[in-house]
FIMIGU-299460 format. One line per field, with one value per residue (C-alpha): residue number from 1; residue in three letters; y, z, x. Coordinates in steps of 0.5 Angstrom, whole numbers. Layout:
<recs>
fiti = [NUM, ...];
vonu = [Ala, ...];
yy = [Y, ...];
zz = [Z, ...];
xx = [X, ...];
</recs>
This chain:
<recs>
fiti = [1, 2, 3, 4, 5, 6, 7, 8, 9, 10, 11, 12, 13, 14, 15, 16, 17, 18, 19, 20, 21, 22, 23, 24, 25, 26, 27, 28, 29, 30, 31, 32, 33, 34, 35, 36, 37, 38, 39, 40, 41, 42, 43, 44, 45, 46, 47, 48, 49, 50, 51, 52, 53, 54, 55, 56, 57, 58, 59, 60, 61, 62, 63, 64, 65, 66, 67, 68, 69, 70, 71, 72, 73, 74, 75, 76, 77, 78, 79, 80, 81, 82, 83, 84, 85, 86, 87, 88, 89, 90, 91, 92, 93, 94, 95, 96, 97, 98, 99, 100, 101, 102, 103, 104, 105, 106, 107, 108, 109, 110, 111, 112, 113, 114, 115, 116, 117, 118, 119, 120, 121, 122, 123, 124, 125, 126, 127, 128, 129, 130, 131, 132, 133, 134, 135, 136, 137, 138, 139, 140, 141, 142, 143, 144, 145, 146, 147, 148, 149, 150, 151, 152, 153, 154, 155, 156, 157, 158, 159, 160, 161, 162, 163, 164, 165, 166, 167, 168, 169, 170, 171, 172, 173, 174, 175, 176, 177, 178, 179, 180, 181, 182, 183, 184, 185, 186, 187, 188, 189, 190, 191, 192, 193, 194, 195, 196, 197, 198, 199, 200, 201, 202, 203, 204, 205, 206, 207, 208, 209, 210, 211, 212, 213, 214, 215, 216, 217, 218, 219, 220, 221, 222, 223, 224, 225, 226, 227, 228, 229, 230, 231, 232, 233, 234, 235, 236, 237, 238, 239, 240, 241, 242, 243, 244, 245, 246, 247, 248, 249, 250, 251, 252, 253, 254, 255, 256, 257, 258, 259, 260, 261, 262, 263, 264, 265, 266, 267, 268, 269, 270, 271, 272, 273, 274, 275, 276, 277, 278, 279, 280, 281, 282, 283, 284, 285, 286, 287, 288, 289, 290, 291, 292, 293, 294, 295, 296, 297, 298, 299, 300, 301, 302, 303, 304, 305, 306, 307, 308, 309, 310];
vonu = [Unk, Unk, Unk, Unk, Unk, Unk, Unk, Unk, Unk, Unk, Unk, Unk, Unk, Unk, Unk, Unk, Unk, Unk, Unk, Unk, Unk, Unk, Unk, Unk, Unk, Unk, Unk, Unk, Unk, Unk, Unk, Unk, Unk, Unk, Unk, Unk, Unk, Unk, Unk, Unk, Unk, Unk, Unk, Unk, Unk, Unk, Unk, Unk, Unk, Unk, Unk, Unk, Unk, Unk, Unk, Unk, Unk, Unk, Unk, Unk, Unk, Unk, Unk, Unk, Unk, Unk, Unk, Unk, Unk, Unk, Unk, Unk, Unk, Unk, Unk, Unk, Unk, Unk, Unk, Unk, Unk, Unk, Unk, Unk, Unk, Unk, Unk, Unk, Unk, Unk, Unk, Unk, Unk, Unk, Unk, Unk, Unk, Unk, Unk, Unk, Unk, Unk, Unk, Unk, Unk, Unk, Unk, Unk, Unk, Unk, Unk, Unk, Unk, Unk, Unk, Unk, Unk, Unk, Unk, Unk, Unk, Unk, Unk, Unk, Unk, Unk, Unk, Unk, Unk, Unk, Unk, Unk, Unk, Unk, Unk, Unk, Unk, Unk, Unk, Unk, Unk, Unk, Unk, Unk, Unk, Unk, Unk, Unk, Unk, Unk, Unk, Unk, Unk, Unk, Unk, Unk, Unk, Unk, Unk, Unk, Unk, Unk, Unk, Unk, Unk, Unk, Unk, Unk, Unk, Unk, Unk, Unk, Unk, Unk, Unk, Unk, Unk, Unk, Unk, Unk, Unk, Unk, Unk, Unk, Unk, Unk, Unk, Unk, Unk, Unk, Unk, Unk, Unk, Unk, Unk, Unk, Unk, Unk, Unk, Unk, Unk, Unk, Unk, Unk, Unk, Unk, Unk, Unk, Unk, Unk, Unk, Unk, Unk, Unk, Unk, Unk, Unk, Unk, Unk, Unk, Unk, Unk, Unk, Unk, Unk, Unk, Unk, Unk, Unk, Unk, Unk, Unk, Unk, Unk, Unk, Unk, Unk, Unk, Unk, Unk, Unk, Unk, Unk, Unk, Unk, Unk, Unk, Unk, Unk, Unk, Unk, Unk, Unk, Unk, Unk, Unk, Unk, Unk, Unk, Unk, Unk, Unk, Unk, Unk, Unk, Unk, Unk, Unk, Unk, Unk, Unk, Unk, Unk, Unk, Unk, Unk, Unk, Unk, Unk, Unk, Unk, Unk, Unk, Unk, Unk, Unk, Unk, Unk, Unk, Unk, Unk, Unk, Unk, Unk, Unk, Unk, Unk, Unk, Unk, Unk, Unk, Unk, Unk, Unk, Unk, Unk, Unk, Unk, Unk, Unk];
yy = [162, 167, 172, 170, 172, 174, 174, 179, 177, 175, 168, 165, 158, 154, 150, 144, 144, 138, 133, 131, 124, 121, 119, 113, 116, 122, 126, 123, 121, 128, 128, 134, 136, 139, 146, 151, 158, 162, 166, 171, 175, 179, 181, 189, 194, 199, 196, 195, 189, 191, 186, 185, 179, 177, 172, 167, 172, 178, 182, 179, 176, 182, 187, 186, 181, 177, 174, 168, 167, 173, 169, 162, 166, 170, 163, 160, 166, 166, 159, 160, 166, 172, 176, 181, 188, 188, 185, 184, 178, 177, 172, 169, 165, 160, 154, 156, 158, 155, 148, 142, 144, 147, 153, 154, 149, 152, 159, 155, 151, 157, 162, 157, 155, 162, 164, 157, 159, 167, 165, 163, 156, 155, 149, 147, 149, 148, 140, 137, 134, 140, 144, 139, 140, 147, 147, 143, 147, 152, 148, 143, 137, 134, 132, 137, 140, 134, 133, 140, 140, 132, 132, 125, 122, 121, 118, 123, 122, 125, 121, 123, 123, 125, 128, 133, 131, 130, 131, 124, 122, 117, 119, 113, 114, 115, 109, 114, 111, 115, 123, 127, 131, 137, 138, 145, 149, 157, 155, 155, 151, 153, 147, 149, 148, 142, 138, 142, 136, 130, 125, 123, 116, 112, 105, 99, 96, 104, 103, 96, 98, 105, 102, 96, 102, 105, 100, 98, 106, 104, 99, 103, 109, 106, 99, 97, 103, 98, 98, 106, 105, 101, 104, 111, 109, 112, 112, 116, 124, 124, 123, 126, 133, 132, 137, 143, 141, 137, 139, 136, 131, 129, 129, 125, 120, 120, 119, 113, 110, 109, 107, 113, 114, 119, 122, 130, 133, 135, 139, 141, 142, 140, 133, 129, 124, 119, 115, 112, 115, 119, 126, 122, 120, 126, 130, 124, 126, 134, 133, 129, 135, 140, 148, 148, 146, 149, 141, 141, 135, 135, 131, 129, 132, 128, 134, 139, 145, 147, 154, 156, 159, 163];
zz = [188, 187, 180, 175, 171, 164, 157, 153, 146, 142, 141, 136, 135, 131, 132, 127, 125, 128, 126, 131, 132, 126, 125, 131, 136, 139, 143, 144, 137, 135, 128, 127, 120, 115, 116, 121, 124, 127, 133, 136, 143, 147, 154, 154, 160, 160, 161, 154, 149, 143, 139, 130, 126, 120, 116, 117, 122, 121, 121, 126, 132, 138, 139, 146, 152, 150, 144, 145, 144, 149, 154, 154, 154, 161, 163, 163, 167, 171, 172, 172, 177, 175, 168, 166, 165, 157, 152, 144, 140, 132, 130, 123, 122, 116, 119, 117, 123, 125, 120, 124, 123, 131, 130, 137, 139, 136, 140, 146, 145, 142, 147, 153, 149, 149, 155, 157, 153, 154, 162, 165, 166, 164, 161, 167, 172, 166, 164, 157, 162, 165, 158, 156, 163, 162, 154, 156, 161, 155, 150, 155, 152, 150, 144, 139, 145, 145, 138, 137, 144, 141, 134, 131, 132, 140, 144, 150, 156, 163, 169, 176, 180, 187, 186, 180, 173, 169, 163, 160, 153, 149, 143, 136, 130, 125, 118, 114, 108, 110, 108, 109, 104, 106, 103, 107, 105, 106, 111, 117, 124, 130, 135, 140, 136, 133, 140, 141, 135, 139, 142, 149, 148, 140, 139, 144, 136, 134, 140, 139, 132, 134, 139, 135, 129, 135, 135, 129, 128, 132, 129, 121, 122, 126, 121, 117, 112, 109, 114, 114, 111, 115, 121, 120, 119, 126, 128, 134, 132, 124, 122, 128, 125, 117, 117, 119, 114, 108, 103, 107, 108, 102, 100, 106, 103, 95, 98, 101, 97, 92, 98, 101, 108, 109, 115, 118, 121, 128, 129, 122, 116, 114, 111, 111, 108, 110, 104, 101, 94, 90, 85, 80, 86, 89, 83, 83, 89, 88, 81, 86, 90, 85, 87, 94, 98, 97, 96, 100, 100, 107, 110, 117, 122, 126, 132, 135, 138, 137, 138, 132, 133, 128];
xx = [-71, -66, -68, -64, -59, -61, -56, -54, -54, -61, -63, -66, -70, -73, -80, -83, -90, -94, -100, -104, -107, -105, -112, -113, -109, -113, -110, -103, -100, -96, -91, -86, -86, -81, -83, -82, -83, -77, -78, -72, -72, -66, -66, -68, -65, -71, -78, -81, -85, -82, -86, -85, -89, -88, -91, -97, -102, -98, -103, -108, -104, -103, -97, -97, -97, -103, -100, -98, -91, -90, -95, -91, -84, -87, -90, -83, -79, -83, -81, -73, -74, -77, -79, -74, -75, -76, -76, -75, -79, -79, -83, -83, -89, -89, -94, -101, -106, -112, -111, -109, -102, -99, -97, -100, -96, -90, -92, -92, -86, -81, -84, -81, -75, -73, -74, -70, -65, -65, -62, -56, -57, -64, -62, -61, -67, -72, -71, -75, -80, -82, -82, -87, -91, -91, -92, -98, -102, -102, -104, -109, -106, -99, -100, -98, -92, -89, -88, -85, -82, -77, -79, -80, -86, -88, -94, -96, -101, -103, -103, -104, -96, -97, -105, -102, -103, -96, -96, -91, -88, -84, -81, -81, -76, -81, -78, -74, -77, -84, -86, -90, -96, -101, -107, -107, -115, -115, -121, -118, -123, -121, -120, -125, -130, -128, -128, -135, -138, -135, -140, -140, -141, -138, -140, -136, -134, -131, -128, -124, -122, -119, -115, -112, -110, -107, -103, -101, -99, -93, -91, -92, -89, -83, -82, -87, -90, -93, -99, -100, -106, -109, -106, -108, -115, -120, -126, -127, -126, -126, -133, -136, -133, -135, -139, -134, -130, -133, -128, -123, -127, -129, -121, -119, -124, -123, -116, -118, -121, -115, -112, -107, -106, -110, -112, -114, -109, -111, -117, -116, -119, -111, -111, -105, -102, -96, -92, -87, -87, -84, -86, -90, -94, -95, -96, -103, -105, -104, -109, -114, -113, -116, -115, -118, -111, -105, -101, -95, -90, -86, -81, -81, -78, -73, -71, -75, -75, -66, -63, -60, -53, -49];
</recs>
């Protein structure tokens, strides 16, 4: 492959935060939401990482190529042919880290879009399907890159083509009446432990169960909101995490048990809400809440990652 041909001006582009598993749907539901970091990189002559974070994890994310956005930003030039002699980052971060809440995903995702962009005819070499196996080689499973990559709501999977595993998705229109809450805690949980607390074996009943609420979520979130409280219940993950997150675990069923569909976001601590409500209703759930989350209403968000042009 020939190196390739770098453009001069800055790009800027736009990633959705993304909600993971929507309750049932461990490791392959994903939802673009209303908030968004933003990430701007130009091409340098002279060999330098020049590197600006303002923002969520300004003060603790790296300043060199081991920060994430970089990372992935090298991973895809590597890709198109090569990686430039330098280059400029400003990242701004609005997604809370380490809370259920993507915003590895966004680095992931915001990092090869750049680099797709940042080249002549990346958008050509580097197709949606490829930016998502690349996404997911990064993050290890597709379901969060996926959502940031299409936006909407997407179902993801891995399959074996050719003795490679391939990362695949579909993307679902989400019911315009449907919105978004996050109950965010200022604790965050890292998603490694998180998994560390899964069992190896659940119960062949939680098993049935699951899959039919991941079945009905299809169907909820494209047509029938009505049934989002029964669709977003899980029991596969959430239980087996309670001790990591209690708060937000005794918010999740407090929720619930008033019949919200109420779910925990990811790996969390995030929980998540899904309706069809208006302000009063919200304004309730946020005194339910008390002062442990920052409660904030979000909107679905139907695209994904978008260069922005002026």
């Amino acid at each position: 492959m020939a190196k390739p041909t770098y453009r001069a001006q800055p790009v800027q582009v736009q990633v959705p935060a993304t909600s993971a598993n929507l309750g049932p749907g461990f490791d392959c539901f994903g939802l673009a939401l209303g908030m968004h970091d933003r990430y701007v990189a130009q091409i340098l002559d002279d060999v330098a990482l020049d590197i600006d974070i303002s923002g969520e994890g300004a003060a603790e994310l790296p300043r060199s190529d081991k920060n994430l956005l970089v990372k992935a930003m090298y991973k895809g030039f590597e890709y198109l042919g090569g990686k430039p002699r330098g280059i400029a980052v400003r990242a701004l971060n609005v997604i809370p880290h380490g809370r259920g809440l993507g915003s590895s995903a966004s680095a992931i995702v915001g990092g090869l879009t750049l680099a797709r962009s940042l080249v002549l005819g990346g958008n050509q070499q580097m197709s949606n399907d490829a930016l998502l196996n690349l996404a997911t080689e990064m993050e290890g499973h597709p379901d969060n890159v996926a959502a940031a990559i299409y936006g909407g709501a997407t179902i993801a999977w891995q399959e074996m083509q050719h003795g490679k595993k391939v990362a695949l998705s579909i993307n679902m229109e989400v019911d315009a009446r449907i919105g978004a809450v996050a109950f965010i805690p200022t604790s965050a949980v890292s998603t490694s432990k998180a998994r560390k607390h899964l069992p190896e074996v659940i119960p062949h009943s939680d098993a049935v169960a699951n899959s039919a609420h991941s079945a009905l979520m299809v169907h909820a979130l494209t047509q029938r909101p009505d049934l989002l409280f029964t669709a977003t219940q899980d029991f596969l993950h959430q239980q087996y995490r309670q001790d990591l997150m209690p708060a937000s675990f005794t918010l999740m069923s407090k929720l619930r048990s008033a019949g919200v569909p109420a779910f925990i976001s990811g790996a969390g601590p995030t929980v998540l809400v899904l309706h069809t409500g208006g302000a009063s209703d919200i304004a309730e759930m946020e005194r339910a809440a008390g002062e442990k989350f920052v409660v904030t209403p979000l909107s679905i968000s139907r695209a994904g990652a978008s260069v922005i042009t002026a």
